[in-house]
C-alpha positions in Angstrom: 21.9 -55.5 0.1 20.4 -58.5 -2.0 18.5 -59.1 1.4 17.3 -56.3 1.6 16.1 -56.7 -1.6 14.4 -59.3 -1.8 12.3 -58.2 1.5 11.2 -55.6 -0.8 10.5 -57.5 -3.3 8.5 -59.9 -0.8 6.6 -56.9 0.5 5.5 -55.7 -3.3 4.4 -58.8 -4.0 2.2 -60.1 -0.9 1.7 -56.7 1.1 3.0 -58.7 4.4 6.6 -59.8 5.8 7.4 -61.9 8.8 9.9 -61.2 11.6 12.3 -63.5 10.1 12.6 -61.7 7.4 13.4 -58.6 9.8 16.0 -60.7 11.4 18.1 -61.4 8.4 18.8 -57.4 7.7 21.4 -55.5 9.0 20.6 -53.0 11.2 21.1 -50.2 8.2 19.0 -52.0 5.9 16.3 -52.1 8.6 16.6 -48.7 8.6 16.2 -48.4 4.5 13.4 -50.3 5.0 11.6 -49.1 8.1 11.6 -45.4 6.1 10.5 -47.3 2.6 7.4 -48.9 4.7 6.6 -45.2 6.0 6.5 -43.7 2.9 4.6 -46.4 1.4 2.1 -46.6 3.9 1.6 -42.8 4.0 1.7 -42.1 0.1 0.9 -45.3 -1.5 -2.2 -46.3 1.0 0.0 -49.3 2.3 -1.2 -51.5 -1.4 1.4 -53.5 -2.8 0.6 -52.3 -6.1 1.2 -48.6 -5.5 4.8 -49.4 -4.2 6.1 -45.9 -5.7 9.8 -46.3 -5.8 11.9 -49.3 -8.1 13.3 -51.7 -5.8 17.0 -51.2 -7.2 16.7 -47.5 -6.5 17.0 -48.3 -2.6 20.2 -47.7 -1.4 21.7 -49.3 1.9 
């Protein structure tokens, strides 16, 4: 979870993520994650700064 986590975190803070950092999730936190990035990108214009939910409300 921490991983995923800190991808999230990552992603907030520079708007980009390398594959790498796709490699070290579990397949279930890719999922999380995938979803979070659809939501963001749909709702929140794909800024970092209008990253809607708090990272510790994502659940894996």
């Amino acid at each position: 979870m921490s991983r995923l986590l800190e991808t999230v975190e990552k992603l907030k803070q520079t708007g980009t993520i390398g594959l790498e950092d796709f490699r070290n999730l579990k397949m279930k936190e890719l999922e999380v994650l995938t979803e979070e990035i659809k939501e963001w990108c749909l709702y929140g214009n794909g800024k970092p700064k209008n990253w809607a939910r708090n990272i510790k409300s994502i659940k894996a």
